[in-house]
Every structure is written in structure tokens, then in C-alpha cells.
C-alpha positions as CSV (number, residue, x, y, z in Angstrom):
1,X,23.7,14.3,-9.1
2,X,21.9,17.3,-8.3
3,X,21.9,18.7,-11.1
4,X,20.3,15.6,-12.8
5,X,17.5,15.8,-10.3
6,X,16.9,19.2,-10.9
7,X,17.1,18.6,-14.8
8,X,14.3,15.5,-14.1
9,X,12.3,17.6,-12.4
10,X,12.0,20.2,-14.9
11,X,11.4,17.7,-17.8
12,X,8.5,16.7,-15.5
13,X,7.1,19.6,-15.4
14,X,7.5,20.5,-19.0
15,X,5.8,16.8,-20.3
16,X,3.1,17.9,-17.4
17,X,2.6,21.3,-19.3
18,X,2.6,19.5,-22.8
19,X,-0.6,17.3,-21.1
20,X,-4.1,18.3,-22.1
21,X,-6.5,19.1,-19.0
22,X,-8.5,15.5,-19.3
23,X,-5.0,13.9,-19.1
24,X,-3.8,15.6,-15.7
25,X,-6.2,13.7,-13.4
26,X,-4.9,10.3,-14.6
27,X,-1.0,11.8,-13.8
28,X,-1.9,13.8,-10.5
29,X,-4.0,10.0,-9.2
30,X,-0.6,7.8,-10.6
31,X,1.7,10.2,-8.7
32,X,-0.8,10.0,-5.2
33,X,0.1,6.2,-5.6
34,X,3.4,5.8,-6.1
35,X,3.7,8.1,-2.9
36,X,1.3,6.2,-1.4
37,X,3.4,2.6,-2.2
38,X,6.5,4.3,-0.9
39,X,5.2,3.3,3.2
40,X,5.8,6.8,4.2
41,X,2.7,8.2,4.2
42,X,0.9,5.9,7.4
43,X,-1.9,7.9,8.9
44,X,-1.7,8.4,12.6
45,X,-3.9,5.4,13.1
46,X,-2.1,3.1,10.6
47,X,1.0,3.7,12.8
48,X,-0.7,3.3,16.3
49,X,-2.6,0.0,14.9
50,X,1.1,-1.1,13.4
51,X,2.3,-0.2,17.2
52,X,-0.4,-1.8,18.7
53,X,0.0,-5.3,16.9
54,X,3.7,-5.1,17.6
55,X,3.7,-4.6,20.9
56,X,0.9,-7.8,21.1
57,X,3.0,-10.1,19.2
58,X,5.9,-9.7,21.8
59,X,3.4,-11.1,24.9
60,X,1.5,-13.1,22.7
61,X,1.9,-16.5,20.8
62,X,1.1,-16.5,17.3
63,X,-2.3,-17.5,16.5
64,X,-2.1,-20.7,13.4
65,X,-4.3,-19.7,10.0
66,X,-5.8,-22.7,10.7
67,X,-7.3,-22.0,14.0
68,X,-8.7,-18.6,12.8
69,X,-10.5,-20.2,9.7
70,X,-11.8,-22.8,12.0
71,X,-13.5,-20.3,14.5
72,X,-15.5,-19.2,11.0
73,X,-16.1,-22.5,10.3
74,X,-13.3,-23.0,7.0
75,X,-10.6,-25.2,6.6
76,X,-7.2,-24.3,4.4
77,X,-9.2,-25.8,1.5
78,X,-11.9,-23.0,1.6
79,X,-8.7,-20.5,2.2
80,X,-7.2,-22.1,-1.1
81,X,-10.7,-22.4,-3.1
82,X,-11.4,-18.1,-2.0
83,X,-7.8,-17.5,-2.9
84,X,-8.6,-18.6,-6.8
85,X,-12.0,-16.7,-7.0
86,X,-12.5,-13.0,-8.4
């Protein structure tokens, strides 16, 4: 299995050398995202935010969707209506 990593990678980097230069920027900005997608990349202030909420949530009650739209003055109906728009 190894092996067939190693032999990915290489193919890789051979198609990567086969690419002409306006090409590579397209490949390097694909590759930042599928890291990026993979959830281990969380800055140190993702992770203290996602601590932060987690820790609330365990001495909190949940707060209702509807209740939050409220306090901006919208009801589910405006939620669904924004949902559908561009």
C-alpha cells in the first residue's frame, strides 16, 4: 500500500510538471482547499471559539431559531424567503 502511495505521488508530480505555468495557480488554490475541507487545519482561534461554544452549550439551554429571528425582528418565513435568494 505504500508503494501505491509513493507511485500516486510521483504521477502527481509528473502531471504537475506536464502543467503550463498559468495552469499551476488553479492546481496549487484546488489543493489549499481540499486541505482546507479536510477540518484539520483550525486556526488557534477557530479551535478556542469551537471550545468556547462547547463549553457554553453544557451550562446553557439551547436558544430556539425562532427566538433569535425574532430579537431582529423575522419570523421562519423571512428565514425561508432569505434561504431561496442569491
Amino acid at each position: 500500500m505504500a508503494l501505491d502511495l509513493q507511485q500516486e505521488r510521483q504521477q502527481a508530480h509528473a502531471l504537475l510538471d506536464l502543467l503550463p505555468p498559468a495552469k499551476l495557480g488553479a492546481v496549487c488554490s484546488l489543493l489549499e482547499r481540499m486541505i482546507d475541507e479536510d477540518g484539520d487545519t483550525l486556526s488557534p482561534a477557530e479551535a478556542k471559539a469551537i471550545a468556547e461554544a462547547d463549553a457554553w452549550s453544557k451550562h446553557n439551554e439551547p436558544i430556539p431559531h425562532e427566538q433569535v429571528l425574532a430579537e431582529f425582528g423575522l419570523t421562519m418565513a423571512d428565514w425561508e424567503k432569505l434561504s431561496r435568494e442569491p
